[in-house]
C-alpha positions as CSV (number, residue, x, y, z in Angstrom):
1,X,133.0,128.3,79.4
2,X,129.8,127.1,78.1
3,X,127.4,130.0,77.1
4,X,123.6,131.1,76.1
5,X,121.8,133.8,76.8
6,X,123.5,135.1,79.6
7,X,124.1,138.9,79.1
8,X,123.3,139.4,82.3
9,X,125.9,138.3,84.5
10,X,129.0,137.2,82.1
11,X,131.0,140.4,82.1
12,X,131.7,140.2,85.7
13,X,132.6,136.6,85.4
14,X,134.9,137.1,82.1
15,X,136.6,139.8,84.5
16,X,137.0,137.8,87.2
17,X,139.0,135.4,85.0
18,X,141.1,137.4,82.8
19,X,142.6,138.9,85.3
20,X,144.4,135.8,86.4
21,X,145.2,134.5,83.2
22,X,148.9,135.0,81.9
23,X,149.5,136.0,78.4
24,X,149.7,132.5,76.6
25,X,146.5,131.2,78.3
26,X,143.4,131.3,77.0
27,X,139.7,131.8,77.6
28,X,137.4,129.5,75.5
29,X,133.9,130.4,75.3
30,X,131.6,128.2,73.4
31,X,127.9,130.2,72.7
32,X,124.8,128.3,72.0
33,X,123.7,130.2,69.6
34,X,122.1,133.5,72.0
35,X,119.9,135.0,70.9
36,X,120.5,138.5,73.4
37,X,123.5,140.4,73.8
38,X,125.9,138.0,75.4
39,X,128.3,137.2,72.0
40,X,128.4,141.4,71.7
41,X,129.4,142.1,75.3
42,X,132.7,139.3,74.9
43,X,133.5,140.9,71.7
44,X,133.4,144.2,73.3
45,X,136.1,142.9,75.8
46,X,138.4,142.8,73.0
47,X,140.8,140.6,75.0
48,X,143.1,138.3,72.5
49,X,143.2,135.6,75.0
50,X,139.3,135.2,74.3
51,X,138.3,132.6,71.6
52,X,134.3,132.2,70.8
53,X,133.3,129.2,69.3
54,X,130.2,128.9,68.3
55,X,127.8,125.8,69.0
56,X,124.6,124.9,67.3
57,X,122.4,124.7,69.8
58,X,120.8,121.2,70.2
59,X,117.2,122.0,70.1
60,X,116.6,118.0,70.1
61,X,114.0,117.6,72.8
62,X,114.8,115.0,75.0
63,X,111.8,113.7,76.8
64,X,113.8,114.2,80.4
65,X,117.1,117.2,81.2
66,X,116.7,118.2,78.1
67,X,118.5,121.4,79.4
68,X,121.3,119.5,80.7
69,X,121.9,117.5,77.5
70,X,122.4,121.2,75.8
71,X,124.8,122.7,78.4
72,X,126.9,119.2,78.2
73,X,127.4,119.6,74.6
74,X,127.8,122.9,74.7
75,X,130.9,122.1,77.4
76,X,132.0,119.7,75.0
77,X,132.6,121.5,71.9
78,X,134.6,124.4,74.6
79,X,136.6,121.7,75.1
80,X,137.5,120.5,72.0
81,X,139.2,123.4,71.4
82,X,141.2,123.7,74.6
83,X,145.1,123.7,73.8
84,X,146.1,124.0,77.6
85,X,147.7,121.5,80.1
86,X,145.8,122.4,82.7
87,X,141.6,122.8,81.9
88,X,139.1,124.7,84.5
89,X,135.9,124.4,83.8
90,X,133.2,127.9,84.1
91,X,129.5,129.2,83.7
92,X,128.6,132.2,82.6
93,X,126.9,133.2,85.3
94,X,129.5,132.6,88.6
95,X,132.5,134.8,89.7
96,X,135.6,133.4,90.5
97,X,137.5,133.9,93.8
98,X,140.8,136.3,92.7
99,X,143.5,133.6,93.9
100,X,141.4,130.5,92.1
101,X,143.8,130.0,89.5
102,X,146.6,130.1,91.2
103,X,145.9,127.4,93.8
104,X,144.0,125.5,91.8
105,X,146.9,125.3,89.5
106,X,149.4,124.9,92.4
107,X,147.7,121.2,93.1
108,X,147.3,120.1,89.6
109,X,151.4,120.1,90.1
110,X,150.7,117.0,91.7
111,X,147.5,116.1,91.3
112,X,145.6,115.4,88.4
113,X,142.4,116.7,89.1
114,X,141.5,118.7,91.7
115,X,138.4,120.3,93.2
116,X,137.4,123.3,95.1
117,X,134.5,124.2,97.1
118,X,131.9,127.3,96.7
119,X,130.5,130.4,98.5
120,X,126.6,130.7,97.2
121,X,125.2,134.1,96.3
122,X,122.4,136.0,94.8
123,X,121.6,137.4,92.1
124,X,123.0,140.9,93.9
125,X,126.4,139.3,95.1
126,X,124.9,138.5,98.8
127,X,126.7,135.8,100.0
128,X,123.8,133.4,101.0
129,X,126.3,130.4,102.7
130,X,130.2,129.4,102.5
131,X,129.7,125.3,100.9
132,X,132.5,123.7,102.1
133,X,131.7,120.2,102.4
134,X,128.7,119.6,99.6
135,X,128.3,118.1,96.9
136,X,129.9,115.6,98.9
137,X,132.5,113.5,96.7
138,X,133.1,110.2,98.7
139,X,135.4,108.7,96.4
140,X,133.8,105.3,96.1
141,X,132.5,104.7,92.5
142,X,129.2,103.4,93.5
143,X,128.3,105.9,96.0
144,X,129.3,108.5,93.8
145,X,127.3,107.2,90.7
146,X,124.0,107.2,92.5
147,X,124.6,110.9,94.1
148,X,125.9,112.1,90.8
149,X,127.9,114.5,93.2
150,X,129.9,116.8,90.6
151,X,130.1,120.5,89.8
152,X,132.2,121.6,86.6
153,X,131.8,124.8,87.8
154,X,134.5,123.7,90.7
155,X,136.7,121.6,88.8
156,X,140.2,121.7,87.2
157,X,142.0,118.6,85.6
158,X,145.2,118.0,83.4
159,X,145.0,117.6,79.8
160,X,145.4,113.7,79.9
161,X,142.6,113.4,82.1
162,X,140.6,116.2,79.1
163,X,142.0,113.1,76.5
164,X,140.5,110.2,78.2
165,X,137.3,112.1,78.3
166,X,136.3,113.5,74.9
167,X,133.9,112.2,73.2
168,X,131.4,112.3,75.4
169,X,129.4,109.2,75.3
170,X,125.5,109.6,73.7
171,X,123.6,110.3,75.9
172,X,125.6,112.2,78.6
173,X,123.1,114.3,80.8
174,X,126.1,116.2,82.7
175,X,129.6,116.8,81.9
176,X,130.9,117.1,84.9
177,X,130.1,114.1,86.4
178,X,131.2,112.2,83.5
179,X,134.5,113.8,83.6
180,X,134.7,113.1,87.8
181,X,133.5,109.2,87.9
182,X,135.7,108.6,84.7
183,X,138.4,109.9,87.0
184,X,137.6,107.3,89.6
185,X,137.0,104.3,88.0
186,X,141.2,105.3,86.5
187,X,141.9,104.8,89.5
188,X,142.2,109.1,90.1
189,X,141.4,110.3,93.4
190,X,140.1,113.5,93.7
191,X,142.5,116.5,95.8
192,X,140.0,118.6,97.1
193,X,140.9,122.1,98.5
194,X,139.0,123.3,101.8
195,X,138.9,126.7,100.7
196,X,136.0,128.1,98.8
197,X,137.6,129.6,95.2
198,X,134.2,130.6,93.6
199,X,131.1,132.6,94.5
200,X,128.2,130.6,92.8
201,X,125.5,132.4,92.1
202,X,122.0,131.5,92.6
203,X,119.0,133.3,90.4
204,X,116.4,131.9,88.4
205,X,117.4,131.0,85.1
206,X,120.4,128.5,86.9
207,X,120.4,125.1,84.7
208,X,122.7,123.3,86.9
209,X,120.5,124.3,89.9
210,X,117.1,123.5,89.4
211,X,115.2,120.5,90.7
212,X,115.8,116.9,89.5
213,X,112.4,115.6,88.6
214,X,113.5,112.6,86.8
215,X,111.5,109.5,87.3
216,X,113.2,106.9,89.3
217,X,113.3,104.4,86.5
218,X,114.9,106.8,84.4
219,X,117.4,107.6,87.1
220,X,118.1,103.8,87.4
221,X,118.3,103.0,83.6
222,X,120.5,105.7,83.3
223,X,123.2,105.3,86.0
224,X,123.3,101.8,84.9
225,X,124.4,102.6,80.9
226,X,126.3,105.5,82.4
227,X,128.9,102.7,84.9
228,X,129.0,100.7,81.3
229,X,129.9,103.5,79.6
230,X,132.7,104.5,81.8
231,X,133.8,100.8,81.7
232,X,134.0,100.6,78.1
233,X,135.9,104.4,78.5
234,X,138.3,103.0,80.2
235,X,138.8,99.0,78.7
236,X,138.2,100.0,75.4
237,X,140.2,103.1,74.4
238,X,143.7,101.8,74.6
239,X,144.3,105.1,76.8
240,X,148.0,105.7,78.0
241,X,147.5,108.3,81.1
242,X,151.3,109.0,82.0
243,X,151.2,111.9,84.8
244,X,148.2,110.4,86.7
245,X,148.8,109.4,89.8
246,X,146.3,106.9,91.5
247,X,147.5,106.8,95.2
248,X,146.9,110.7,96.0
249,X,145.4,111.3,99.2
250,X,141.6,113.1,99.4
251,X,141.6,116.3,101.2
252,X,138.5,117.5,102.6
């Protein structure tokens, strides 16, 4: 879990998660450096299976998603830390669905990264629609580099998958679809689950939600250094992926 500032709704979403884990896994929470009362309220949880990290925050001020730039290495340094075979990705700010774990981690038996879909709510909890079928992954490289179609926030992957990954390239706008098109061009096709396993909630501090204003240039220039960067990823890294297969089915 990447985290900043967000007092507000992460107790509810550190409950809805601890109370799937089993004793030996772990809840990683990286903090950016808040400034209100969100590194007091985890420590009040006083949960072992909890580990803060903290995360300078990168106050570098990228001329465009500056905010995504922070969350993505914010997400990286949680994940640097992760000791688990199987990695699920969270915001702060969402509330998982009470059998998410446990399905999710049913299909990463025999799949190597998996993805589930998401019921939308408000900032009270009122369910505003059930997204089954968006972002929609198509599984062709191309397609899926344009539409940048990924949400961490719906993801689960294996630990050789988490190895391939890290280091993020410089530059990296979003994690998660770093992590997803690195998955394809291996030759990994995404298992997606049909049932929704996470209420994500809409209000109006939401990073991952707000408009994409990007210039179409940049857009271009930067989907074109992103497909090189996966290239070199995976031509480059003399990367042994043992448990993946490449022939699974997609499920939607």
């Amino acid at each position: 879990m990447a985290a900043y500032n967000g007092a507000k709704y992460i107790r509810k979403q550190i409950d809805s998660i601890l109370c799937q884990l089993g004793k030996d896994d772990e809840l990683i929470i990286s903090d950016d450096n808040s400034s209100d009362d969100t590194v007091k309220i985890i420590r009040n949880i006083n949960d072992k299976r909890i580990k803060i990290i903290s995360h300078l925050r990168n106050n570098i001020n990228n001329h465009y998603s500056n905010n995504h730039y922070m969350v993505t290495s914010n997400f990286e340094n949680a994940l640097s830390y992760a000791n688990g075979d199987y990695i699920f990705l969270s915001d702060q700010d969402d509330i998982w669905h009470p059998e998410r774990i446990a399905l999710m981690s049913k299909a990463l038996e025999t799949h190597p990264i998996v993805y589930a879909p998401f019921t939308m709510i408000d900032e009270n909890e009122h369910e505003i629609t059930t997204n089954q079928k968006y972002p929609h992954i198509t599984g062709n490289l191309f397609r899926d580099l344009i539409t940048q179609p990924y949400f961490g926030c719906c993801m689960a992957f294996r630990r050789s998958l988490l190895n391939v990954a890290l280091p993020f390239p410089k530059g990296t706008i979003t994690h998660d679809n770093w992590i997803g098109l690195l998955a394809e061009i291996l030759g990994v096709k995404i298992h997606i689950l049909e049932t929704p396993l996470l209420y994500y909630r809409i209000h109006s501090n939401n990073v991952s939600h707000r408009i994409n204003s990007n210039p179409l240039l940049f857009k271009i220039y930067y989907r074109i250094k992103q497909l090189l960067q996966l290239y070199n990823r995976k031509y480059h890294s003399n990367i042994i992926l043992p448990d993946f297969q490449t022939d699974t089915i997609m499920a939607v």
